[in-house]
N, CA, C and O atoms as a GROMACS GRO file, in nm:
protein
  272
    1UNK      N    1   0.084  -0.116   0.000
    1UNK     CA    2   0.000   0.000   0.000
    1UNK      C    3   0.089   0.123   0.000
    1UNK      O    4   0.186   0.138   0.074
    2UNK      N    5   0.048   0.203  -0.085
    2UNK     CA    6   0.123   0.336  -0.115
    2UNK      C    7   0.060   0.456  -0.054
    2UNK      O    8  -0.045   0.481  -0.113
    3UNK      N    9   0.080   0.525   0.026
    3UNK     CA   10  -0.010   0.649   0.036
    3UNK      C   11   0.076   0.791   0.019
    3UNK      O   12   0.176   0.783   0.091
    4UNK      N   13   0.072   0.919  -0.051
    4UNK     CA   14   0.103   1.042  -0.087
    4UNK      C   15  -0.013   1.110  -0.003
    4UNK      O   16  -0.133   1.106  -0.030
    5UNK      N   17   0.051   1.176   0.109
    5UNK     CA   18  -0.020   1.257   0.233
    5UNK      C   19   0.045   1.367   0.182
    5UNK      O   20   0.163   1.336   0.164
    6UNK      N   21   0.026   1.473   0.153
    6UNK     CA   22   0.121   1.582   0.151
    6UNK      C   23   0.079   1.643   0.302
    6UNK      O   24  -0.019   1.601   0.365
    7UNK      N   25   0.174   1.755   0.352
    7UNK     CA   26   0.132   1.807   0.476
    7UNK      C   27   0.032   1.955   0.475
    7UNK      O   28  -0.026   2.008   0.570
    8UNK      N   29   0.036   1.994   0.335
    8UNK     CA   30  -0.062   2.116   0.320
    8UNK      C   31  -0.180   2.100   0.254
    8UNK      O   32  -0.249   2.183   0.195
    9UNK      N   33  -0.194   1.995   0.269
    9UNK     CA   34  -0.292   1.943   0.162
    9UNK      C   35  -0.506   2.034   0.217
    9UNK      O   36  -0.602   1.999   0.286
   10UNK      N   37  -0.481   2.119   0.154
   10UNK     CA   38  -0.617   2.195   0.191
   10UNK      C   39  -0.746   2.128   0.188
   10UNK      O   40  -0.845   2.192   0.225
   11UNK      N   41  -0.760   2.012   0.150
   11UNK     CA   42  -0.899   1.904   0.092
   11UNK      C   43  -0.864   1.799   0.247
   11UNK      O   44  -0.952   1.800   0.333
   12UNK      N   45  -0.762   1.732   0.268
   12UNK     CA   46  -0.750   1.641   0.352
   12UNK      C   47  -0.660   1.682   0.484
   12UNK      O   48  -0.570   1.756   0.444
   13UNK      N   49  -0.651   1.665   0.596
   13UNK     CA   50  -0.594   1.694   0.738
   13UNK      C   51  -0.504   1.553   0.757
   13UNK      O   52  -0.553   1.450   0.802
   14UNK      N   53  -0.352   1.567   0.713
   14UNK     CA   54  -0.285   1.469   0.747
   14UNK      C   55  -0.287   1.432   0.856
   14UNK      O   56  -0.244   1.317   0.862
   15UNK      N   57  -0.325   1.481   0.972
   15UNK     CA   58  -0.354   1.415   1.132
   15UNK      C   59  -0.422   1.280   1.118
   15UNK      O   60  -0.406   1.195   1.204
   16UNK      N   61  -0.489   1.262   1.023
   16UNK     CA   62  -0.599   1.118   1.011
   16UNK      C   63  -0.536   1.022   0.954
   16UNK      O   64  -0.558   0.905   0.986
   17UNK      N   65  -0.430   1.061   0.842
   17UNK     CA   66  -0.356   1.004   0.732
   17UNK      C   67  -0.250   0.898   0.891
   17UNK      O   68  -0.250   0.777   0.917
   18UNK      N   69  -0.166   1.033   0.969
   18UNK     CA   70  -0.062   0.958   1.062
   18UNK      C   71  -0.186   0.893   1.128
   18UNK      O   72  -0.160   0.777   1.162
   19UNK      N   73  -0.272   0.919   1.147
   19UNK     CA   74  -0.321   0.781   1.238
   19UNK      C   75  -0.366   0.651   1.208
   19UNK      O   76  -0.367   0.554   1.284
   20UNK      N   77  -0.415   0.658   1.054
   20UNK     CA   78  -0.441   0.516   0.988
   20UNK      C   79  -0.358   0.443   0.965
   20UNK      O   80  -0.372   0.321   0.954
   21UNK      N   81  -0.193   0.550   0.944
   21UNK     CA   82  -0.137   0.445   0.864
   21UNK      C   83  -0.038   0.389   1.023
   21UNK      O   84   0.029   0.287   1.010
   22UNK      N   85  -0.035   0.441   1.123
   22UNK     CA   86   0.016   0.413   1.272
   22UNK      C   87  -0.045   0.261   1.256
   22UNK      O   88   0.025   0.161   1.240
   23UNK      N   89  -0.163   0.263   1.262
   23UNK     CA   90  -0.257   0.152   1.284
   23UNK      C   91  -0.244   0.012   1.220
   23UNK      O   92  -0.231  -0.105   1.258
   24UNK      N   93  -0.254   0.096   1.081
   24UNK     CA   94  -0.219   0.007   0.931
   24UNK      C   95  -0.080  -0.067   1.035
   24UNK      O   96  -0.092  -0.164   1.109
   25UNK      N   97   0.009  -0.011   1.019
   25UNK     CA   98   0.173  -0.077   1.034
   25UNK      C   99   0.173  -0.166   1.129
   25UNK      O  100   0.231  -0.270   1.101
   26UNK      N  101   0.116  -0.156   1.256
   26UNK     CA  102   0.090  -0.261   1.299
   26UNK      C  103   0.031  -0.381   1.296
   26UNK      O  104   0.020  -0.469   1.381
   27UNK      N  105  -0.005  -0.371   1.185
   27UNK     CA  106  -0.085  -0.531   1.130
   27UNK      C  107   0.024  -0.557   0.990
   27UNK      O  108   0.050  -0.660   0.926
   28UNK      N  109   0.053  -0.469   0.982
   28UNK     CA  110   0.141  -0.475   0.859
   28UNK      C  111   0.304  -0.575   0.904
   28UNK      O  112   0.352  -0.671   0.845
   29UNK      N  113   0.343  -0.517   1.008
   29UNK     CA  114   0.447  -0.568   1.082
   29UNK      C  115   0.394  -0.713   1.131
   29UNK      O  116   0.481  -0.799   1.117
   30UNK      N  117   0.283  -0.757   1.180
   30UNK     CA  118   0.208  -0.856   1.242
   30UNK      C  119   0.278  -0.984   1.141
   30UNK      O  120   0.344  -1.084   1.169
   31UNK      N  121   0.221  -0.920   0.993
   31UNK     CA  122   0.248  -0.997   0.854
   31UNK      C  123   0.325  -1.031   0.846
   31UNK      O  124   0.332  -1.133   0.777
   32UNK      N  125   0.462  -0.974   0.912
   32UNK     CA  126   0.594  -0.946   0.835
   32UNK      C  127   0.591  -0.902   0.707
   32UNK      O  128   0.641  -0.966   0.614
   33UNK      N  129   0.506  -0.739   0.687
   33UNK     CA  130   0.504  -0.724   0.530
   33UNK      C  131   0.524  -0.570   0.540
   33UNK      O  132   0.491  -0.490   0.453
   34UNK      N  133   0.579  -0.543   0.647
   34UNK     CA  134   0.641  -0.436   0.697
   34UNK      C  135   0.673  -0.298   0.589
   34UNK      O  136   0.649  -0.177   0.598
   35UNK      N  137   0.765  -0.420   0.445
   35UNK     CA  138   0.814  -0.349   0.387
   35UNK      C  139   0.733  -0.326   0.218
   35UNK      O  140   0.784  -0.290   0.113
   36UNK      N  141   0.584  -0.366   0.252
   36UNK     CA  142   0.499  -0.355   0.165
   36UNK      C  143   0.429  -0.229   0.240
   36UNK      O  144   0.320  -0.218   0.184
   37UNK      N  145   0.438  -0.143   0.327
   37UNK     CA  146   0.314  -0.038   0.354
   37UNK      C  147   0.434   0.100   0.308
   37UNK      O  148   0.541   0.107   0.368
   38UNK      N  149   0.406   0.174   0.227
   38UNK     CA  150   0.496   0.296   0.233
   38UNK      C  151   0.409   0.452   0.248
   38UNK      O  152   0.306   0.467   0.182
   39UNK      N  153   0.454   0.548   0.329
   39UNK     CA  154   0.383   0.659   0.307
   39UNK      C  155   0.501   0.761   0.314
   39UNK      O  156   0.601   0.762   0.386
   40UNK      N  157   0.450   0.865   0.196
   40UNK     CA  158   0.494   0.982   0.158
   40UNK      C  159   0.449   1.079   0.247
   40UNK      O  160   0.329   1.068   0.273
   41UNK      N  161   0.524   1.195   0.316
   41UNK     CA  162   0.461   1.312   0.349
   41UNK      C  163   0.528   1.428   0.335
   41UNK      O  164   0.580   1.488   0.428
   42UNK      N  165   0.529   1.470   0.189
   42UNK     CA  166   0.555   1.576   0.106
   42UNK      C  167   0.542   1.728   0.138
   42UNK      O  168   0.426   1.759   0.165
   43UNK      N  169   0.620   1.816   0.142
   43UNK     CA  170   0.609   1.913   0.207
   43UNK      C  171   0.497   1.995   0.101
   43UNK      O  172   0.507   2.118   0.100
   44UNK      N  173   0.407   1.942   0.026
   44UNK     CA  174   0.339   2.051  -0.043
   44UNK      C  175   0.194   2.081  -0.044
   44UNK      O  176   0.166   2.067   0.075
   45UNK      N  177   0.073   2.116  -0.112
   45UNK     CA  178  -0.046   2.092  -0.079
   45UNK      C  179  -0.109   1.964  -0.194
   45UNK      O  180  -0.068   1.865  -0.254
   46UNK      N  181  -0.206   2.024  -0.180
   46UNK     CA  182  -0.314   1.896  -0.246
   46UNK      C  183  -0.242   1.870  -0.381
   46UNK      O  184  -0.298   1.931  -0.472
   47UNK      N  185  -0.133   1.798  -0.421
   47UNK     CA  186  -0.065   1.743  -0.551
   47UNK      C  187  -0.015   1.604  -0.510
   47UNK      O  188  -0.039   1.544  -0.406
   48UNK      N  189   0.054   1.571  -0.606
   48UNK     CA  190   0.166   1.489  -0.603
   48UNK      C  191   0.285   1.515  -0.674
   48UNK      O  192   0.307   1.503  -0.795
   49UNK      N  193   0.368   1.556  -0.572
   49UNK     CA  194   0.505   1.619  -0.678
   49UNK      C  195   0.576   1.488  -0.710
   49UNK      O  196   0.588   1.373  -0.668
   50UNK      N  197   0.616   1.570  -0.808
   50UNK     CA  198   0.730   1.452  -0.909
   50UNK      C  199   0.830   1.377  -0.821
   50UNK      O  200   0.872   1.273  -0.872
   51UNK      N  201   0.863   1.399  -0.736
   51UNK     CA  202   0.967   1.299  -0.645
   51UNK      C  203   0.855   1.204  -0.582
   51UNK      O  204   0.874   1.088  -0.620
   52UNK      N  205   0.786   1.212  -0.528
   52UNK     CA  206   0.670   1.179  -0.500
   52UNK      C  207   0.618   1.052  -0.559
   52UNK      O  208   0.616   0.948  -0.492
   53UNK      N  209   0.559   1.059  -0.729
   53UNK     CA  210   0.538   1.042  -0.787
   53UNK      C  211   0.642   0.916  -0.879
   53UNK      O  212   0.608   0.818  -0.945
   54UNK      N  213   0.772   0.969  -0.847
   54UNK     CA  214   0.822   0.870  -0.949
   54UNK      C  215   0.884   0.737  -0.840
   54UNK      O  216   0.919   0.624  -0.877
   55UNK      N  217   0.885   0.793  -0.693
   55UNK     CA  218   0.891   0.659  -0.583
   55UNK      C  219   0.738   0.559  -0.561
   55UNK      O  220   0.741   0.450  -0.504
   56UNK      N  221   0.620   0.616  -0.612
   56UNK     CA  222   0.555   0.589  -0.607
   56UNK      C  223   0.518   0.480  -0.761
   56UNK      O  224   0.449   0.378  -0.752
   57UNK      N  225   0.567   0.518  -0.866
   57UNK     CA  226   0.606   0.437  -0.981
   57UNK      C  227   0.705   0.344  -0.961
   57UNK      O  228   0.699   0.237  -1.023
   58UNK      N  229   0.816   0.373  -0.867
   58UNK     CA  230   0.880   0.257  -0.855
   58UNK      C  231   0.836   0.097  -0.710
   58UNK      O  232   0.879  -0.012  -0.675
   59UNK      N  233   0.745   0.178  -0.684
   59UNK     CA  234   0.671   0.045  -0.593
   59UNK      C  235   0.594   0.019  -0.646
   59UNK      O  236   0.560  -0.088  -0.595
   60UNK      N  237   0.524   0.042  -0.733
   60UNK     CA  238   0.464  -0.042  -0.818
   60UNK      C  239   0.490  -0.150  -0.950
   60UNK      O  240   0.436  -0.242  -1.012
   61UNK      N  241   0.580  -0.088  -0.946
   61UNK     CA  242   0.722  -0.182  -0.988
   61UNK      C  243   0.718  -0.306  -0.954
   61UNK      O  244   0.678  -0.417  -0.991
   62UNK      N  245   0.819  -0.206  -0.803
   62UNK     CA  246   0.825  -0.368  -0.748
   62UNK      C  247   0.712  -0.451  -0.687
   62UNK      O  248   0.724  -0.571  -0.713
   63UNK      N  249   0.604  -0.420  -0.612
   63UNK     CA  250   0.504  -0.499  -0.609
   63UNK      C  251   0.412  -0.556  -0.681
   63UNK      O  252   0.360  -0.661  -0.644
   64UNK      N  253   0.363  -0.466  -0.843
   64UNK     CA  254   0.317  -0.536  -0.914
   64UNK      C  255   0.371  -0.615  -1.036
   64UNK      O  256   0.317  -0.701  -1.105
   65UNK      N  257   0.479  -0.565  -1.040
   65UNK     CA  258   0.571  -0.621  -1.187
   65UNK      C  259   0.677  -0.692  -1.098
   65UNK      O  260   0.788  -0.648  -1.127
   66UNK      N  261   0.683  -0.790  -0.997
   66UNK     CA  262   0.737  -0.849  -0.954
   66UNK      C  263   0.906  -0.804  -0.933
   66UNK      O  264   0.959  -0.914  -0.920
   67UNK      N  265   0.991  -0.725  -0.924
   67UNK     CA  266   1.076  -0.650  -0.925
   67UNK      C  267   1.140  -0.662  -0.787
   67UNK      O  268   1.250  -0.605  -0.784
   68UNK      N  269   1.107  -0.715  -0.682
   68UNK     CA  270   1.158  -0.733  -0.610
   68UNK      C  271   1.303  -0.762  -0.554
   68UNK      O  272   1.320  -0.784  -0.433
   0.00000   0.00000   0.00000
């Protein structure tokens, strides 16, 4: 699971974002799949900047195009 939180994001309140994904990780870790949950928190508002964006192309990579 990929998530892009930016921290200015005017539509969404990253306060909810750190608490799902707090939550998330602990079941995630449970799995041992620790290194399948990733979250971004981008210093910008409601986008996805290109750094962002192209780490986010490369986990999909590796999790769906087997790349591991």
């Amino acid at each position: 699971f990929f998530v892009n939180a930016p921290l200015h994001d005017g539509n969404f309140d990253v306060s909810g974002v750190r608490e799902v994904i707090a939550s998330a990780a602990k079941i995630y870790e449970l799995r041992n799949a620790k290194d399948r949950l990733t979250v971004m928190y981008p210093d910008a508002g409601h986008s996805f900047p290109d750094e962002v964006r192209m780490k986010a192309y490369a986990w999909l990579d590796k999790w769906l195009k087997g790349k591991r």
